[in-house]
C-alpha positions as CSV (number, residue, x, y, z in Angstrom):
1,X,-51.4,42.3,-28.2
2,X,-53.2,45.9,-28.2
3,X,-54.1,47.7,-25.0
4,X,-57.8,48.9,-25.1
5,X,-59.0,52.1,-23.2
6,X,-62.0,51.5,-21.0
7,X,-64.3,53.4,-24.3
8,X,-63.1,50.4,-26.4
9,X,-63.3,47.7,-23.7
10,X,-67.2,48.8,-23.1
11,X,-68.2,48.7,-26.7
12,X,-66.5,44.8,-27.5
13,X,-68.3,44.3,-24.2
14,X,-71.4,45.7,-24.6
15,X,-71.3,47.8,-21.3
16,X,-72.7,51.5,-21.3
17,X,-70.8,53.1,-18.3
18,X,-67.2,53.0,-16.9
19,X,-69.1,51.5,-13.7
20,X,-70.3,48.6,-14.9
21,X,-66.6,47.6,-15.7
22,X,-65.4,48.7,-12.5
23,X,-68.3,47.0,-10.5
24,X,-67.7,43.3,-12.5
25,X,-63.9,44.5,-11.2
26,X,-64.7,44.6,-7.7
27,X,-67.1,41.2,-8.1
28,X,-64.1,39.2,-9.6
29,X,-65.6,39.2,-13.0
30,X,-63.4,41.3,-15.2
31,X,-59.4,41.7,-14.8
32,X,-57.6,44.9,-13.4
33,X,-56.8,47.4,-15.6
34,X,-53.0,47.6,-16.2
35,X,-51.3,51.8,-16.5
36,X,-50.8,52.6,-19.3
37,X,-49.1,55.8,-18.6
38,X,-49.3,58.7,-15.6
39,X,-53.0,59.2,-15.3
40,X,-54.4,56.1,-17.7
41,X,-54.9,52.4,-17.8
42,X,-56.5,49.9,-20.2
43,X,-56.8,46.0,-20.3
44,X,-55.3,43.9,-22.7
45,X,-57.4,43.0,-25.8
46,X,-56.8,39.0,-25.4
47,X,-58.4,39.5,-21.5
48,X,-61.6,41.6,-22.6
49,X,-62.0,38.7,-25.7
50,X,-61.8,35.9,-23.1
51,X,-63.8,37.5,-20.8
52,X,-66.6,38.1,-23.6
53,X,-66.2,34.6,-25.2
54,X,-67.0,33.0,-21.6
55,X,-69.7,35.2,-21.0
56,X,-71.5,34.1,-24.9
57,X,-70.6,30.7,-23.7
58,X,-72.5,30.7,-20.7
59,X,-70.1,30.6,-17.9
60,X,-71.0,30.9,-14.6
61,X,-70.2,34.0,-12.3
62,X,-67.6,30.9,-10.6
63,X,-66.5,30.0,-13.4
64,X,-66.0,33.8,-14.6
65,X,-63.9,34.4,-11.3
66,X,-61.5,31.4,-11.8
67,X,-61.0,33.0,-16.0
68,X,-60.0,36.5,-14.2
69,X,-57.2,34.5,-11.7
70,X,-56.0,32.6,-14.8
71,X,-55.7,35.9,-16.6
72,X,-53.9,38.0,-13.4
73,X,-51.4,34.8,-13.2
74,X,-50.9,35.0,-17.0
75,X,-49.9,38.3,-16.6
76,X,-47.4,37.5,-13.9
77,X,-46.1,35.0,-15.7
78,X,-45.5,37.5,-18.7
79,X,-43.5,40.2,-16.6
80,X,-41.4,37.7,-15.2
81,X,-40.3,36.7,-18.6
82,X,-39.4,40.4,-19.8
């Protein structure tokens, strides 16, 4: 599992500005970026793929919003392991 910056994110997503990723943030749509260090954070690649792959597939903005909550759990799941 790679951690992309937001540059990398946007281009696999097909976004032009760092807004559009934080607005699908605040709508639900798109998972919360996790630090990375001091003063930088990035998503993980699986997320931003999943994310993409129910957008081609036609998802609805619902459905969308339920992906993200799977993913955020996922994650939780994943700390509690380490």
């Amino acid at each position: 599992m790679a951690i992309w910056r937001i540059d990398t994110c946007k281009a696999e997503a097909g976004y032009r500005s760092n807004a559009s990723i934080y607005n699908l943030i605040r709508a639900g749509l798109w998972t919360k970026p996790v630090p990375i260090g001091q003063r930088s954070v990035g998503w993980p690649d699986d997320e931003v793929r999943a994310l993409c792959a129910a957008r081609i597939a036609g998802k609805t903005d619902d459905e969308i919003r339920e992906l993200v909550k799977r993913l955020h759990s996922k994650r939780a799941e994943l700390l509690q392991a380490v």
